[in-house]
N, CA, C and O of each residue as an XYZ file, in Angstrom:
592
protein
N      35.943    121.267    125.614
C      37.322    120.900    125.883
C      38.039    120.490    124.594
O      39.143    120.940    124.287
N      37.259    119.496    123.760
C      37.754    119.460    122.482
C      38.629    120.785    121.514
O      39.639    121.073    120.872
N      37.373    121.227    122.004
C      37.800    122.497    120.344
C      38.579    123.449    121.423
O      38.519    124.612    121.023
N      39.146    123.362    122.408
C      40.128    124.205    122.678
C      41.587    123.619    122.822
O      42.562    124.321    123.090
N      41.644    121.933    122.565
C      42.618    121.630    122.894
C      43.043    120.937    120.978
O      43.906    120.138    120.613
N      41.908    121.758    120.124
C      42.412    121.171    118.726
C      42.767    122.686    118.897
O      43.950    122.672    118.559
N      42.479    123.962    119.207
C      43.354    124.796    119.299
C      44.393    125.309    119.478
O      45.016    126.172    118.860
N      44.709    124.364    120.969
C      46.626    124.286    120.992
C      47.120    123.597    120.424
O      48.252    123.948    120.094
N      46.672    122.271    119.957
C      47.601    121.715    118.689
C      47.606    122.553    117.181
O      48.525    122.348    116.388
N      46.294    123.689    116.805
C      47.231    123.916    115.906
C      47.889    125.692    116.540
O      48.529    126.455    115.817
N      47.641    125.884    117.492
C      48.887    127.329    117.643
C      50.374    126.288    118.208
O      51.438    126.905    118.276
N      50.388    124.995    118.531
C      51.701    124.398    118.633
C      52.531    123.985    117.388
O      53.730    123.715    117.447
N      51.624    123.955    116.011
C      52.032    123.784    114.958
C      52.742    124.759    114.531
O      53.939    124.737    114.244
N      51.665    126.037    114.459
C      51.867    127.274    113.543
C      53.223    127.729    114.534
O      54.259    127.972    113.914
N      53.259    127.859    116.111
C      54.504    127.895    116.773
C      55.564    127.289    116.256
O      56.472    128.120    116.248
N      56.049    125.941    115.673
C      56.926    125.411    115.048
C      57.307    125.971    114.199
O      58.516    125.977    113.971
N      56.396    126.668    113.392
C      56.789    127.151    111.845
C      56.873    128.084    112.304
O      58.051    128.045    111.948
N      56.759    129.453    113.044
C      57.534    131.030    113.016
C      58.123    131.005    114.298
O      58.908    131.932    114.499
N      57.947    130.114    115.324
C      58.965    130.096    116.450
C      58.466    131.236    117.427
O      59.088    131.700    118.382
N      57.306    131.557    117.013
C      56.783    132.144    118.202
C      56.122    131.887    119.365
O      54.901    131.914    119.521
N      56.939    131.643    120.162
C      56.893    130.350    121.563
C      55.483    130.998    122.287
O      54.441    130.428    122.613
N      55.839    132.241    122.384
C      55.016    133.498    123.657
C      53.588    132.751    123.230
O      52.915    132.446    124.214
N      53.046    132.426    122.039
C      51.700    132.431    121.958
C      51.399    130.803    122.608
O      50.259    130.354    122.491
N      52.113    130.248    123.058
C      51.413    129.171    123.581
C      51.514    129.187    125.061
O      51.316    128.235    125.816
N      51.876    130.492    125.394
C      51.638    130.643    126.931
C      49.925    130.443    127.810
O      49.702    129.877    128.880
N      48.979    131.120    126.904
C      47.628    132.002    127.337
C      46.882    130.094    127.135
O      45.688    130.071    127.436
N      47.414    128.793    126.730
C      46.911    127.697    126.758
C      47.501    127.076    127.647
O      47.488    125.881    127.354
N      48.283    127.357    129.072
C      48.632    126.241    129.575
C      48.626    127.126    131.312
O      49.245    128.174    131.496
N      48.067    126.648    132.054
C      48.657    127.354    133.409
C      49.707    127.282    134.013
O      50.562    126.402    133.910
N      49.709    128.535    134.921
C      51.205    128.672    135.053
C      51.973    127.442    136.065
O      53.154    127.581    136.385
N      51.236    126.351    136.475
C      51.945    125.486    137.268
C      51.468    123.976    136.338
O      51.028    122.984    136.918
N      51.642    124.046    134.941
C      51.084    123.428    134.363
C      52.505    121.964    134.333
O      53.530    122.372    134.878
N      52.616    120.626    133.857
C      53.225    119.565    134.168
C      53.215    119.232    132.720
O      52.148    119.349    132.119
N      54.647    118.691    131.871
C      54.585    118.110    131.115
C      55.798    116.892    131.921
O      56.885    117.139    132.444
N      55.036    115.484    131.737
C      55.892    114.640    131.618
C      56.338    113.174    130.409
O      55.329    112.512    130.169
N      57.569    112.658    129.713
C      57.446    112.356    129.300
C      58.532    110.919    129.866
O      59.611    111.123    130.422
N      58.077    109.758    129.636
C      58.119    108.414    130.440
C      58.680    107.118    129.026
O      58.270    107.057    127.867
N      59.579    106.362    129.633
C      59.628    105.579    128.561
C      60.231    105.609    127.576
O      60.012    104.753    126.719
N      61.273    106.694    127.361
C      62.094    106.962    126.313
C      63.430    107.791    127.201
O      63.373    108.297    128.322
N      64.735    107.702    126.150
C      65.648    107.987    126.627
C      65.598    109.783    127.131
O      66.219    110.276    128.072
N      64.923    110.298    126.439
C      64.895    111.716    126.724
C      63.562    111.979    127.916
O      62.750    112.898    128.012
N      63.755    110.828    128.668
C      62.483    111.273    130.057
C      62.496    112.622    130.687
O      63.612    113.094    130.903
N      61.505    113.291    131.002
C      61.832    114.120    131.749
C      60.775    114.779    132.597
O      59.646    114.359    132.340
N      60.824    115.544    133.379
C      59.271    116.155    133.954
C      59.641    117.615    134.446
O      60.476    118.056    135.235
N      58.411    118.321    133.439
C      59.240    119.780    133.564
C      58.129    120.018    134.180
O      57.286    119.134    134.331
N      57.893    121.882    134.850
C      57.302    122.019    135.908
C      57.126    123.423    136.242
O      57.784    123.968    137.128
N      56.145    124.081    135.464
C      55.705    125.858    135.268
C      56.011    126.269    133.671
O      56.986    125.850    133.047
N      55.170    127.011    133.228
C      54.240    127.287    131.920
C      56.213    127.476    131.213
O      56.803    126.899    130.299
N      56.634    128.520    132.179
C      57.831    129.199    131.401
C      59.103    127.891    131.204
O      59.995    128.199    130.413
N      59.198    126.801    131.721
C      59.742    125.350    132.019
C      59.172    124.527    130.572
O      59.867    124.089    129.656
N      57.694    124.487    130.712
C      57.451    124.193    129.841
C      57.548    124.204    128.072
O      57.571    123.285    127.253
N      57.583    125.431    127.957
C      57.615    126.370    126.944
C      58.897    126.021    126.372
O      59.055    125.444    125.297
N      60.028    126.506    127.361
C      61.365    126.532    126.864
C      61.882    124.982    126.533
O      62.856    124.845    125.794
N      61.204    123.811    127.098
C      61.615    122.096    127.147
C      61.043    122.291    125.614
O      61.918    122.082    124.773
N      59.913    122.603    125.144
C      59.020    122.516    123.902
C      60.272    122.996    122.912
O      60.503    122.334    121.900
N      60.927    123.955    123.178
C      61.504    125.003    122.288
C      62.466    124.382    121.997
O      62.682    124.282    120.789
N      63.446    123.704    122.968
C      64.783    123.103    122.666
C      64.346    122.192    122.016
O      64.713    122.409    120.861
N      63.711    121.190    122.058
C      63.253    119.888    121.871
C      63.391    120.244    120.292
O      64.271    119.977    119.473
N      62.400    120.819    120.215
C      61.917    121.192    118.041
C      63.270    121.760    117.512
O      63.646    121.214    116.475
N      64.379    123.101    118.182
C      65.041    123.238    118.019
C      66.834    121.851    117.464
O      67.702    121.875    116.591
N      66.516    121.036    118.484
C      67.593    120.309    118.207
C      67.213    119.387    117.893
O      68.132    118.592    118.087
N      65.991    118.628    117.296
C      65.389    117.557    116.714
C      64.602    117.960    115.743
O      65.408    117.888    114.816
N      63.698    118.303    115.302
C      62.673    118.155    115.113
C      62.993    119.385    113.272
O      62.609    119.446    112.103
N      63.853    120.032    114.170
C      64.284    120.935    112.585
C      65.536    121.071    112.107
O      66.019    122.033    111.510
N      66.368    119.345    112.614
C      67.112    118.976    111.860
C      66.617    118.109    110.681
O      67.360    117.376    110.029
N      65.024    118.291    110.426
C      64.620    116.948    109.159
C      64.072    118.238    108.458
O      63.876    119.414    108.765
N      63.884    117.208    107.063
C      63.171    118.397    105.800
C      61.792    118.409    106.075
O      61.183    119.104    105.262
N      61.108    117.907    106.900
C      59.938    117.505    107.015
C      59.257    116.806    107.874
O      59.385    115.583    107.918
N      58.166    117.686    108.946
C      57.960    116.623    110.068
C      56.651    117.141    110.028
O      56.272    118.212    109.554
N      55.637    115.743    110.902
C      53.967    115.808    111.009
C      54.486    114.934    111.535
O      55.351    114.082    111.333
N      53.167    115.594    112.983
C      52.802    114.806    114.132
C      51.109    114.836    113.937
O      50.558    115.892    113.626
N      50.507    113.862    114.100
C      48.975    113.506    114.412
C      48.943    113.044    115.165
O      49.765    112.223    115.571
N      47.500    113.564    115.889
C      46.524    112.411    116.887
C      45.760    111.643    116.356
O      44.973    112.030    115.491
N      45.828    110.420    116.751
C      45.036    109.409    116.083
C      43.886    108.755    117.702
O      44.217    109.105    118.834
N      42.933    108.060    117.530
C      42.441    107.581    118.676
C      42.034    108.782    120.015
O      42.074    108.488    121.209
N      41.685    110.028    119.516
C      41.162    110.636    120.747
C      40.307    110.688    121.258
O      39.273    110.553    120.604
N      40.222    110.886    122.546
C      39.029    110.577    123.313
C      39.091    111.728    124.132
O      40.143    112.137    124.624
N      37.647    112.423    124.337
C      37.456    113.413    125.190
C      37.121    112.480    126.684
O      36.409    111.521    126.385
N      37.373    112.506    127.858
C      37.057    112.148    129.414
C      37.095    113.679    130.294
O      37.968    114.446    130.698
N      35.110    113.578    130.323
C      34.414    114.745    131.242
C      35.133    114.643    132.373
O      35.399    113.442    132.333
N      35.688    115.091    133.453
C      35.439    116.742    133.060
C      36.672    117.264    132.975
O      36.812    118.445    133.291
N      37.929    116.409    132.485
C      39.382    117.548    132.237
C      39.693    116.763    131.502
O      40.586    117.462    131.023
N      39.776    115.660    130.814
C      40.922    115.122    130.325
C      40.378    114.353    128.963
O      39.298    113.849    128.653
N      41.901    114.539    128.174
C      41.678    113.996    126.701
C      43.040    113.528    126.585
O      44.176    113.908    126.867
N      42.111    111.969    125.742
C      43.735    111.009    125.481
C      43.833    110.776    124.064
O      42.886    110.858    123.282
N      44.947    110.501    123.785
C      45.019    110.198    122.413
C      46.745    109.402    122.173
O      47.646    109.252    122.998
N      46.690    109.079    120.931
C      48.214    108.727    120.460
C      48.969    109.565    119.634
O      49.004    109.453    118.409
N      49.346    110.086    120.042
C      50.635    110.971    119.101
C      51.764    110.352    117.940
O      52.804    109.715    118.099
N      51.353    110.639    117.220
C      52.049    109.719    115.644
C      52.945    110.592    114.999
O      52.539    111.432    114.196
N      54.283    110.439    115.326
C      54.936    111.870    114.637
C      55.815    110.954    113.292
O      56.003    109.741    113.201
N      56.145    111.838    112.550
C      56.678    111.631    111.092
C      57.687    112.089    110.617
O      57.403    113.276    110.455
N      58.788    111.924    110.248
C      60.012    112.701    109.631
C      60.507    111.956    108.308
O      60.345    110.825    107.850
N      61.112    112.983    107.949
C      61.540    112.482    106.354
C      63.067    113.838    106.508
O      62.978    114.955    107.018
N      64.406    113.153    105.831
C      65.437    113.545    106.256
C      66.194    113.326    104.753
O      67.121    112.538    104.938
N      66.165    113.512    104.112
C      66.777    113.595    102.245
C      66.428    112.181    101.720
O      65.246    112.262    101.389
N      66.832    111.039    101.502
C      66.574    109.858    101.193
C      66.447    109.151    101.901
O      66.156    108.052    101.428
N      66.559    109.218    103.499
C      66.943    108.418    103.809
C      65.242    107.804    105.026
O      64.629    108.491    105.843
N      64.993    106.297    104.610
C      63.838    105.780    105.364
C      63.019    106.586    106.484
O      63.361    107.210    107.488
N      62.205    106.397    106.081
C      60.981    107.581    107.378
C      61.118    106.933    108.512
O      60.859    105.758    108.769
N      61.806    108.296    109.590
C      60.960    107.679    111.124
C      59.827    108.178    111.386
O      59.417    109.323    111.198
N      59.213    107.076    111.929
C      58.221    107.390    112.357
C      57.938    106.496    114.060
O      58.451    105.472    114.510
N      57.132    107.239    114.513
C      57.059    106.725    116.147
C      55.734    107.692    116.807
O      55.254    108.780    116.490
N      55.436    106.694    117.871
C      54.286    107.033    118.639
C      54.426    107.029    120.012
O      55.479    106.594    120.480
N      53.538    107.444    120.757
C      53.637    107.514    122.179
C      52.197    107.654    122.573
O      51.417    108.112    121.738
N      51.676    107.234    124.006
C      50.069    107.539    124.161
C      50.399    108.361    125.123
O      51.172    108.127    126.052
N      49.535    109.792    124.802
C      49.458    111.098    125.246
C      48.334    111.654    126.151
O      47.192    111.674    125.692
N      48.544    112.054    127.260
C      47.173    112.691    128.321
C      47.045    113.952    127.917
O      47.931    114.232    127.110
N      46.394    114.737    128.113
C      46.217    116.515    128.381
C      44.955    116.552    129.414
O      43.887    116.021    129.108
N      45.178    117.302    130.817
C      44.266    117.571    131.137
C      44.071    119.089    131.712
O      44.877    119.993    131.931
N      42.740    118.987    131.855
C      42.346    120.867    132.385
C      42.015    121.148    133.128
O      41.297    120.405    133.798
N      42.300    122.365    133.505
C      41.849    123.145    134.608
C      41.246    124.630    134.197
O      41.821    125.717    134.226
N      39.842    124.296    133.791
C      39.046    125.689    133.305
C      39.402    125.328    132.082
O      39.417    124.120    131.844
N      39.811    126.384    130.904
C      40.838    126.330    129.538
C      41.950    125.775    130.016
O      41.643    124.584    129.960
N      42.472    125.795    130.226
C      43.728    125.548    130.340
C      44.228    124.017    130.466
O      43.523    123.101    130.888
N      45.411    123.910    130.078
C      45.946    122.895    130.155
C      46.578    122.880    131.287
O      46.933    123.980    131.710
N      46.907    121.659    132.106
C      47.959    122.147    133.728
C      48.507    120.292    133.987
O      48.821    119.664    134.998
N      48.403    119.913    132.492
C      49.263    118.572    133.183
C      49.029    117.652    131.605
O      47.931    117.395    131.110
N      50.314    117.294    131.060
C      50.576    116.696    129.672
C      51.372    115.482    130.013
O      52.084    115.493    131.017
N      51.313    114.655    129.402
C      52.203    113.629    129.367
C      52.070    112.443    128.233
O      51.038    111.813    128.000
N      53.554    112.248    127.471
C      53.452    111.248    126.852
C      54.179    110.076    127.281
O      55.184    110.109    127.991
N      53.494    108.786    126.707
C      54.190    107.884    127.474
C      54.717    107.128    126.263
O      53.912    106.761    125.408
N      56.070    106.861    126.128
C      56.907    105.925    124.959
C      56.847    104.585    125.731
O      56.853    104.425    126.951
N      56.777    103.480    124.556
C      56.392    102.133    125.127
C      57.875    101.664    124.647
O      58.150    102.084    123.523
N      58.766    100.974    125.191
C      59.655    100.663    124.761
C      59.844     99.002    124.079
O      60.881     98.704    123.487
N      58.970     98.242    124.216
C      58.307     96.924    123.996
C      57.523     97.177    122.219
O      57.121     96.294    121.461
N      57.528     98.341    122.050
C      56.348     98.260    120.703
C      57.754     98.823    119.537
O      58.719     99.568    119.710
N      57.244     98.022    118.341
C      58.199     98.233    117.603
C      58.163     99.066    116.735
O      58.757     99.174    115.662
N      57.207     99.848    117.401
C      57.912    101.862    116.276
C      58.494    102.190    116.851
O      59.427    102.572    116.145
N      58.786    102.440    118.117
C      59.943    103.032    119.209
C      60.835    102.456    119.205
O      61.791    103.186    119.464
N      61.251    100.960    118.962
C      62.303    100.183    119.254
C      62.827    100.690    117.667
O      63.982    101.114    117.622
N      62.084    100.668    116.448
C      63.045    100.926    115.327
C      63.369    102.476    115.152
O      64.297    102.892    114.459
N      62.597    103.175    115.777
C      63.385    104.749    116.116
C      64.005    105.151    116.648
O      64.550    106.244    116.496
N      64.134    104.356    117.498
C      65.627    104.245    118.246
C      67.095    103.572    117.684
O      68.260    103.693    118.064
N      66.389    102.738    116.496
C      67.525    101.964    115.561
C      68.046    103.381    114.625
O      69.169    103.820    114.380
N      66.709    103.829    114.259
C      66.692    105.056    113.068
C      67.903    106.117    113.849
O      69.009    106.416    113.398
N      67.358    106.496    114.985
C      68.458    107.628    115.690
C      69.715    107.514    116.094
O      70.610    108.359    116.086
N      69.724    106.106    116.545
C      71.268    105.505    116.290
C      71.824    105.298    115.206
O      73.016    104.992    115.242
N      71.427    105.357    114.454
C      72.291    105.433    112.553
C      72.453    106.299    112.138
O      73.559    106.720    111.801
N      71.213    106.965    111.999
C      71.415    108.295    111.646
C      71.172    109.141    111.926
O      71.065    109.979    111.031
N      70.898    109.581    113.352
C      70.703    110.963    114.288
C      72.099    111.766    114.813
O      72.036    112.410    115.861
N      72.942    111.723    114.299
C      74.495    112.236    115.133
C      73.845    113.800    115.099
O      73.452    114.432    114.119
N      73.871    114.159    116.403
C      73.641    115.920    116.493
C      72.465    115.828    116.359
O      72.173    116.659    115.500
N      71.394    115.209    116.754
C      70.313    115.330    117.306
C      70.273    114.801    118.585
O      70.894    113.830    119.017
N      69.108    115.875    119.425
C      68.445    115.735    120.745
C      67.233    115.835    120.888
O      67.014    117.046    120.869
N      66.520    115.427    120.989
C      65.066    115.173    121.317
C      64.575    115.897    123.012
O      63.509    116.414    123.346
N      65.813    115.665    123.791
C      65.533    115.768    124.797
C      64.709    117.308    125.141
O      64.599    118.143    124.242
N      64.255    117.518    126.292
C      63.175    119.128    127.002
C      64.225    119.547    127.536
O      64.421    120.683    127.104
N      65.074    119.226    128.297
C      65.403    119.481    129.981
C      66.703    119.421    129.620
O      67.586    119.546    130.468
């Protein structure tokens, strides 16, 4: 389960960089669940092609308005027999101006290969989220983070 789900993180990478969405279809089933909890851009999307396209906007109107972004898992844990948790640590850098950075604790679980249910959860109490939310209110105008 490991080494197939360090597989979709990096075809979700290499997807970022040429924008070729189609290849992260054959990792997720087709009634697969991403939900994300705890942040202003909540949402819960719902079938592979739902999925895909929430992923697409998201990087599209956030994520490649900065010169520079890395996301890591830090703290993962494989749980027999579908599921792996971890914290998602993402990173941006935007011309001079102070790094955001922010986390969320992240599920993935499976069905066979496949992925069929994601979710991150933003803590709104912890203070990387509370100052990335300071960061996006200053200086995010024309960014969306949001899927949906």
């Amino acid at each position: 389960m490991i080494t197939q789900w360090q597989a979709w993180i990096a075809a979700f990478d290499q997807t970022v960089a040429d924008d070729d969405w189609g290849r992260l279809a054959s990792f997720l089933t087709e009634d697969v669940v991403y939900a994300v909890t705890g942040a202003p851009f909540a949402c819960e999307l719902r079938g592979r092609d739902a999925v895909i396209a929430g992923f697409a906007k998201s990087i599209a109107n956030f994520d490649r308005k900065f010169d520079r972004r890395a996301w890591h898992a830090v703290g993962v844990r494989e749980w027999h027999p579908n599921g792996i948790t971890g914290r998602a640590m993402g990173r941006y850098r935007l011309r001079d101006l102070p790094e955001l950075a922010f986390s969320a604790q992240s599920l993935w679980l499976f069905r066979g290969e496949q992925i069929c249910l994601m979710t991150d959860v933003y803590d709104m109490a912890e203070a990387d989220v509370q100052a990335a939310l300071g960061w996006i209110g200053e200086h995010g105008a024309g960014m969306d983070a949001s899927y949906a």
